[in-house]
Steps between C-alpha positions, in 0.01 A plus 500: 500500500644840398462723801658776362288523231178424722664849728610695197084470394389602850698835531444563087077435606514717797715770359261487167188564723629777673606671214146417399343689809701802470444542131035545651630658780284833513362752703423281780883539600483838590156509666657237746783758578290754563292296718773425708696820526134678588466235777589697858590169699617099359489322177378182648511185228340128552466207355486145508731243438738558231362797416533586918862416480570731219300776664724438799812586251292775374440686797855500643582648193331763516578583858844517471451704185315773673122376489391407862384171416389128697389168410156391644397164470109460418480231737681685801267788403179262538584453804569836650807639326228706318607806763813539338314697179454832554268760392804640371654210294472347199464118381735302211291154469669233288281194366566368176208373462323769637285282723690393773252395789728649791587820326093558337386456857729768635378794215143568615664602880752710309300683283201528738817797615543621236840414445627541148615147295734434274386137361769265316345200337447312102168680438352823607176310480588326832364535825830619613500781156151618613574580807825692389533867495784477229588138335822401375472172275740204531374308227701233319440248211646251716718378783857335455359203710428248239183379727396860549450439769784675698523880476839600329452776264178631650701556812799611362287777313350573821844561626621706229172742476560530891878643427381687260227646710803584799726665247221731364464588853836578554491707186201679643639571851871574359583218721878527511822289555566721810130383595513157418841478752283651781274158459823286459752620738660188540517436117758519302393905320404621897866370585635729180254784604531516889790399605797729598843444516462615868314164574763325356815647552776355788575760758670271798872371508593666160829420368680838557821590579723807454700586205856470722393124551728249373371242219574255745263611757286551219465212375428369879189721527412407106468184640277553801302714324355228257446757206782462294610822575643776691405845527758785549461800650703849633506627802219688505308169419400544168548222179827523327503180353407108482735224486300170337610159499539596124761794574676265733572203221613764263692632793659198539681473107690889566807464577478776793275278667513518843283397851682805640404730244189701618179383383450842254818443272229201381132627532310630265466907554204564308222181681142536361274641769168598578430809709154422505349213675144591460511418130355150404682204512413388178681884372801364672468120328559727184822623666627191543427363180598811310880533704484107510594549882411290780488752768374864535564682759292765615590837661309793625609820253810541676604172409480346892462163467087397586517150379527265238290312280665180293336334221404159735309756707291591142465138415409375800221786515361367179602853379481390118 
């Protein structure tokens, strides 16, 4: 049995009907968005089965793109959860079929509040589409299921029409990235967005000495200092240089070289810094990448040493 062919037809059936649906897509669209963006408290969606557990996907879509959105279960809602509608809010019912027992038994309560309804379902004729305020079809010629019996493309047109529906909404709020971080701070684009290199940096037992120390004592406090490096400063405490492990191997082939040469005749007098530590993080990451450095260290404008931030502390940050 070829199974790549048998998968190849599946994705070429499902793609096919949703280019299908969003070649009729029509006015209906944009009534839906106005719907919701005129609605003062929650986009609440339900369904049943499949159709519930893509409503589920639906609906946290939409909340963490800027709609205030839940999933309600018609069941749950039977049987009390009904008190989490408000006058305020507005439904997003999912039934295929359009007559789902659970979900048709829950529509009289709603709209006995008036509550506006956005219906998805095959027909418009449905008990589910005359009950809807605005209907959005997910009609299909047929499922990828060979028994249709299971729902494949039906639900992954469901899916797709509910993206579209959250991106139109983002469109119409002018839903930002700096927006979407605020509902993902522990994502990867809240990391990039929130995070300063003052959260990150190292301020305790820096590797610093003077720039009269020897490159042997140096190299002791390199050492301790687990950084790779050493930073160098006057005596008025303010960066002169850095000595990496890098400068020490190339150190090591002059033939000057010497442990009791001071640790300056070897630094580099010219270190990359950052006098600003309230930038972002992910600002510095360009640093680093840009310089190809492994450490920057970071000064106040007077070049006094505040901290440093190494490139582990950005990966291990997720700073990307």
């Amino acid at each position: 049995m070829d199974f790549i062919k048998i998968a190849k037809e599946v994705l070429e059936l499902e793609a096919k009907e949703l280019l299908s649906s969003a070649n009729l897509l029509g006015n209906e669209i944009e009534e839906a968005v106005s719907l919701i963006a005129n609605i003062k408290g929650k986009l609440i969606v339900t369904g049943v089965g499949k159709s519930g557990l893509v409503g589920a996907k639906i609906a946290a879509t939409l909340a963490s793109t800027g709609t205030s959105s839940f999933f309600l279960h018609p069941t749950e809602a039977m049987h009390g959860d009904l008190g989490m509608i408000g006058k305020d809010d507005g439904i997003l019912a999912i039934s295929y079929s359009g007559e789902s027992e659970e979900l048709i038994n829950i529509l009289p309560h709603i709209k006995r509040f008036d509550i506006p309804l956005i219906g998805m379902a095959r027909d418009k004729k449905s008990s589910l589409g005359k009950y809807s305020d605005v209907f959005l079809p997910i009609a299909i010629e047929k499922e990828a299921c060979p028994l249709q019996a299971a729902p494949t493309c039906s639900t992954t047109l469901t899916l797709a029409l509910g993206d579209a529906l959250a991106v139109c909404m983002m469109k119409k709020r002018g839903f930002a990235k700096e927006d979407f971080a605020s509902f993902h701070p522990g994502g990867s684009l809240g990391k990039r967005l929130f995070i300063k290199v003052s959260d990150l940096m190292r301020t305790k037992n820096l590797p610093i000495v003077d720039q009269n120390t020897s490159l042997k004592n140096a190299i002791v406090t390199m050492s301790e200092g687990r950084l790779g490096n050493i930073l160098i400063v006057d005596e008025k405490g303010k960066l002169i240089g850095l000595l990496s492990d890098g400068d020490l191997r190339r150190a090591l082939m002059r033939e000057d070289f010497s442990l009791e040469a001071t640790v300056l005749d070897y630094a580099c007098l010219s270190p990359r810094i950052l006098d600003d530590s309230n930038i972002l993080a992910s600002e510095a990451l360009l640093l680093v990448e840009e310089f190809k450095i492994q450490l920057l260290v970071i000064t106040d404008k007077e070049r006094k040493i505040e901290g440093v931030l190494h490139i582990h502390d950005l990966v291990e940050a997720g700073i990307k």
